[in-house]
C-alpha positions in Angstrom: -8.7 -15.8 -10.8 -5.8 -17.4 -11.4 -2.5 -15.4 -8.6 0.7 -17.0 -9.4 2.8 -17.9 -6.8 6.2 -16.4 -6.0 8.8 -17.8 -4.0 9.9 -14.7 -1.6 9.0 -10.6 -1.5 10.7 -8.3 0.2 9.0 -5.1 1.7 10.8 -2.0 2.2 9.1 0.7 3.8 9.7 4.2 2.8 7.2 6.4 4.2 5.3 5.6 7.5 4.5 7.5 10.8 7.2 6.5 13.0 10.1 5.6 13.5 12.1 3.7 15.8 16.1 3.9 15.5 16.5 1.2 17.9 13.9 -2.1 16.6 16.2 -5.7 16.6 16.2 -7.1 13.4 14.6 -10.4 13.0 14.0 -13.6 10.9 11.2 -11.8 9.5 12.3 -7.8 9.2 15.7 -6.2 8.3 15.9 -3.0 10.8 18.1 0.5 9.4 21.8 0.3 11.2 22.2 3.3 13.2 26.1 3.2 12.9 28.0 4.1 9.7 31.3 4.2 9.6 31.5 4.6 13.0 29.4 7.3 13.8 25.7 7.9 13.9 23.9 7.3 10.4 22.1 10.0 9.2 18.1 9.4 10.4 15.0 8.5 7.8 12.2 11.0 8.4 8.4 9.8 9.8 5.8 11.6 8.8 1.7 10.9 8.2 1.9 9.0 4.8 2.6 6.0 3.6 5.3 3.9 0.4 7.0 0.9 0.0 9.1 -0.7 -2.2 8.1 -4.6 -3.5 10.6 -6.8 -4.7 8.8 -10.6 -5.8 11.4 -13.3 -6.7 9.8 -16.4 -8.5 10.9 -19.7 -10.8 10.0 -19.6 -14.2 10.7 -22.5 -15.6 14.8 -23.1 -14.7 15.3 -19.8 -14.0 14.6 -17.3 -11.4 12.9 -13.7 -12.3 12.3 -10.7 -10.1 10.4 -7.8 -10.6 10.3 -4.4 -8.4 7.4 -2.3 -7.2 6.4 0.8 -5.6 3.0 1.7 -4.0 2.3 5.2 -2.8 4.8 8.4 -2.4 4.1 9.3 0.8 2.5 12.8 1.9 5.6 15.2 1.5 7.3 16.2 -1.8 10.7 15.5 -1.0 10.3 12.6 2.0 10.4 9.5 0.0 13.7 11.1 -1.9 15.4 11.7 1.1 14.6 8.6 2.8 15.3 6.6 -0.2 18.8 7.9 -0.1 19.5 7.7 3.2 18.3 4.0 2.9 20.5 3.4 0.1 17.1 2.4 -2.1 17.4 2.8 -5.8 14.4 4.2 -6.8 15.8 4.2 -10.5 15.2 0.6 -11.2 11.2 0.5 -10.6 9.2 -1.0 -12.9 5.8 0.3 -12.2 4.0 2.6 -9.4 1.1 1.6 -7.8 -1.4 4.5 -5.9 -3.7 2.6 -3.4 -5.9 5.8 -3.9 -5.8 9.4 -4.8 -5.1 10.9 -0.7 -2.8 13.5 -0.6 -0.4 11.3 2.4 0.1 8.4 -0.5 0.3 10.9 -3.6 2.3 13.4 -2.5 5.9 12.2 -3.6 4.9 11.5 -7.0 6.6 14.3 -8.7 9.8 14.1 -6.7 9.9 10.5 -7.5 9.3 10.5 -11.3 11.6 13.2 -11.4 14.0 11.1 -9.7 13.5 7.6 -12.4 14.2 10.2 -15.0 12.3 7.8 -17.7 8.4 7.1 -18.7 7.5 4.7 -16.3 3.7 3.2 -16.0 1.1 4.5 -12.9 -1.5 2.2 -12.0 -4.4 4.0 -10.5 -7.9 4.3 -10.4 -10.0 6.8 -12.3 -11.6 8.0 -9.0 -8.3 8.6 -7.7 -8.1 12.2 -9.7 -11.1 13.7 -7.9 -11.1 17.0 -6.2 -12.1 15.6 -2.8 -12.3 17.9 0.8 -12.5 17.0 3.9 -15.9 18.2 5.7 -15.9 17.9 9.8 -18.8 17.7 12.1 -18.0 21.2 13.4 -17.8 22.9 10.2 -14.7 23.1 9.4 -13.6 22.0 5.8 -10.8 21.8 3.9 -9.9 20.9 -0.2 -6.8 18.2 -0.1 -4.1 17.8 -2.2 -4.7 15.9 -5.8 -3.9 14.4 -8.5 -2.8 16.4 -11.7 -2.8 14.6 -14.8 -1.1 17.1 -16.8 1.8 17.5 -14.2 2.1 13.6 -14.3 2.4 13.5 -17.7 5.1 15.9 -18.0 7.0 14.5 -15.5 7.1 11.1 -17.5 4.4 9.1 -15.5 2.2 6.7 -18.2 -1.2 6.8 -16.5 -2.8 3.5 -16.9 -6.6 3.9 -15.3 -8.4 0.7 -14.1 -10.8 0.1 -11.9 -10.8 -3.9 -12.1 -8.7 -6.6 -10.8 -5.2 -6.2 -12.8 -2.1 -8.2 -12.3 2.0 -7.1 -12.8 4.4 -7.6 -13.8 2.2 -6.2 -17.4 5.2 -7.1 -19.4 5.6 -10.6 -20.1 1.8 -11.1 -21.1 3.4 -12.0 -24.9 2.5 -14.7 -26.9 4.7 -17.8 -26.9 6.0 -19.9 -29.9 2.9 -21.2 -30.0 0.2 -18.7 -29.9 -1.1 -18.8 -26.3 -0.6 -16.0 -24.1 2.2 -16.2 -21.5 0.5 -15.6 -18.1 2.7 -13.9 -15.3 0.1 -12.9 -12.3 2.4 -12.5 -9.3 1.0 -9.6 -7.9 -2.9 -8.8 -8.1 -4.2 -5.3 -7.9 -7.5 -5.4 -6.3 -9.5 -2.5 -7.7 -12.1 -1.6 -6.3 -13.4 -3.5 -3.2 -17.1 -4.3 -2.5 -17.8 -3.5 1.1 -19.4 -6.4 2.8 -18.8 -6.4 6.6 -21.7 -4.2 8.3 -19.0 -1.6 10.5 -16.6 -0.9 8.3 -18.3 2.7 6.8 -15.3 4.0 4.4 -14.5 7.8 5.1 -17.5 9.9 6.0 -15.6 12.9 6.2 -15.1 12.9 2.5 -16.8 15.0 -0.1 -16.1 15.7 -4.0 -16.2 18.7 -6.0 -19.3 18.5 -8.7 -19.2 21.3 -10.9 -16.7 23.5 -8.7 -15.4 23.8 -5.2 -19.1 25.2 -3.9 -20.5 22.0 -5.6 -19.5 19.3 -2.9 -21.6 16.0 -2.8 -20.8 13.2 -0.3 -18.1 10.6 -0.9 -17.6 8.7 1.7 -16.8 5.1 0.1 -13.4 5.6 -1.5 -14.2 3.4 -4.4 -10.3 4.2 -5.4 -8.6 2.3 -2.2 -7.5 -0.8 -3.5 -5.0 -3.3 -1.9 -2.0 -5.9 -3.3 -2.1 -9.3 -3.3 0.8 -11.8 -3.4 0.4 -15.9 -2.8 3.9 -16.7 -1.4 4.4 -20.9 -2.2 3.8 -22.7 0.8 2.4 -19.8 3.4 -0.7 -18.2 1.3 -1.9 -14.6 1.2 0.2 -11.9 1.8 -2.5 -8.1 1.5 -0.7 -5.2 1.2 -2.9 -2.5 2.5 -2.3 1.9 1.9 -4.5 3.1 4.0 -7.6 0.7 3.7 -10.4 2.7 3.4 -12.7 -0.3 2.0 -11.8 -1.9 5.4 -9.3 -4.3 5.8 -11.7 -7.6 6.7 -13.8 -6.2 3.5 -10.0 -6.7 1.9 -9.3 -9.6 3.2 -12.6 -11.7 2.2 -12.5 -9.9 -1.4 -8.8 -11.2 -1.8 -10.1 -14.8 -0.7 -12.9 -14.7 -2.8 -11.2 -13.7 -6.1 -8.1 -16.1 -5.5 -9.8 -19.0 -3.6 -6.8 -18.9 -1.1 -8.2 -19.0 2.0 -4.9 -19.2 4.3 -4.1 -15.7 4.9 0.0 -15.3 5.9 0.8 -11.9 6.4 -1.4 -8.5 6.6 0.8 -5.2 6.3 -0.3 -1.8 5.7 -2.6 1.2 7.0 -6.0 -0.2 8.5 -7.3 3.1 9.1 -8.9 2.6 12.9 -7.1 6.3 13.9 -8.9 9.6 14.2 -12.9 10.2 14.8 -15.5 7.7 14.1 -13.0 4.7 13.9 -11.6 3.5 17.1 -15.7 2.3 17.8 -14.4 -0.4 14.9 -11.2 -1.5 16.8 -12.9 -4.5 18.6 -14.5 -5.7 15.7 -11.6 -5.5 13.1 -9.1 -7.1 15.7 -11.9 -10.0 16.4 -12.0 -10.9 12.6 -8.3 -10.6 12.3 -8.0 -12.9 14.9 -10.8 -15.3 13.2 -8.8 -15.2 10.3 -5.5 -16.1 11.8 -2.7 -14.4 9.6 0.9 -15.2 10.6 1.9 -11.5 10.5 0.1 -8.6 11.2 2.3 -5.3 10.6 -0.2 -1.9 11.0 1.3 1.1 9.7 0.5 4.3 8.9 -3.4 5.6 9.9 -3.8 1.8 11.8 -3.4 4.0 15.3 -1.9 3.6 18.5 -5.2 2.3 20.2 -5.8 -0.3 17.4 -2.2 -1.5 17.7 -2.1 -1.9 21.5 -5.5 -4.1 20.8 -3.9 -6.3 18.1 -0.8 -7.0 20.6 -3.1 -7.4 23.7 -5.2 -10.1 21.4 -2.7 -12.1 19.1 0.6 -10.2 20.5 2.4 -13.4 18.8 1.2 -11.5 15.4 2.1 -8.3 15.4 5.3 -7.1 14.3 6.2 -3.2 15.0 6.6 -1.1 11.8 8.9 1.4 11.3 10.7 3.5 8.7 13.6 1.9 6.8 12.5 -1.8 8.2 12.9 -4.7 5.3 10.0 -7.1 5.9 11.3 -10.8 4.1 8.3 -12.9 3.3 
């Protein structure tokens, strides 16, 4: 499939787990100022979710267009507010919202942040993504999460668009020309769902889903909703943006090769999910592919984990750039 490449994006990060007030700023990544008007700036929260702002800029023809993102809404109601206005980030000006997948640490913002647009804006997601889903531990303990409500998005002014296949934005300039022929504008490929392919990465066993009611729960483990962006920056290759990558990151990765037939990977940001209980056995063997495929930049956030973030700066500590709340990556 044909990605369109864009000159530049520019990742701001919303929602993640930590912060860190006092990061340098780099080449690569714009870090928050902690001084305003000479006194200490007022801080961005950190908590267990994960949303980010995309900005593409790209030539079209003479001219130069842009086009601005946002994927997931963090896991508080009012967190991606308050750190988009202590960030100074206009959330008014988004074009479309992306949900990597229906957990209730990407989802949660939602309301607050259609509420905050104040106009019918367009929500990509996948039809698994509204399922009443629980968590079910070894020991017995269980517990229903957070989920999607249609209705409630409705109201609030979201456009549910449902898709479970490859789909590209920006959706808007896909017109006919003088001509006749379609206008193609695929900067940024949502993946959809990803076929797992790598033999360790096992999705979320934890999970189960509500079949006729909440004593009705069936196994779910594969997450068929997770789904990733793509963006082929001119001259550096793939850039994979990642919520909390439940299909596995390396199954990401090779499905984002496959379906573009770009094989030079650049950058890698987003949650790997190698935290937590029956994940950290997959460290060493999502850190040796990484490595085999060689990405510029490798940012984990969110549910990547201490322990799998140590390993990736232990093995290719010329990679890994630390994440943190507020930080502007420039691709």
């Amino acid at each position: 499939m044909n990605l369109q490449e864009i000159d530049s994006v520019k990742i701001t990060i919303l929602v993640d787990n930590i912060t860190d007030r006092l990061l340098p700023s780099t080449s690569i990544v714009k870090r928050p100022s902690m001084i305003s008007n000479q006194r200490i700036a007022e801080s961005p929260i950190a908590e267990h979710g994960f949303s980010t702002i995309l900005e593409i800029s790209y030539t079209d023809g003479k001219s130069i267009k842009t086009n601005k993102f946002l994927f997931d809404t963090g896991v508080s109601k009012d967190g991606i507010v308050h750190n988009s206005d202590v960030l100074g980030a206009n959330l008014t000006d988004i074009e479309t919202i992306i949900l990597s997948h229906g957990h209730f640490d990407h989802i949660s913002g939602l309301i607050s942040t259609l509420k905050r647009i104040e106009k019918p804006i367009e929500i990509i997601v996948h039809p698994e993504a509204f399922l009443k889903r629980w968590l079910i531990f070894p020991n017995g303990n269980k517990a229903r999460m957070d989920f999607l409500d249609e209705e409630e998005i409705l109201q609030a002014g979201g456009v549910i668009r449902k898709i479970d296949k490859i789909s590209f934005l920006p959706r808007n300039e896909n017109e006919p020309d003088e001509k006749g022929s379609n206008i193609v504008n695929n900067r940024v490929m949502i993946t959809g769902e990803i076929p797992r392919v790598t033999e360790f990465e096992k999705g979320f066993p934890l999970q189960y889903k509500e079949e006729k009611n909440e004593f009705d729960l069936v196994p779910d483990p594969l997450v068929k909703d997770d789904q990733a962006l793509i963006m082929n920056i001119k001259d550096k290759g793939l850039l994979i943006l990642t919520g909390c990558g439940h299909a596995g990151i390396i199954n990401t990765i090779k499905y984002a090769k496959k379906m573009t037939g770009v094989t030079k990977i650049y950058s890698v940001l987003g949650g790997f999910h190698l935290s937590g209980q029956g994940y950290e056995e997959l460290i060493p063997f999502t850190v040796a592919e990484l490595k085999r495929e060689n990405p510029q930049y490798i940012v984990p956030c969110h549910c990547t984990g201490w322990k799998a973030a140590n390993e990736i700066i232990n093995t290719v500590p010329e990679k890994f750039i630390q994440p943190s709340v507020g930080s502007i990556f420039c691709f």
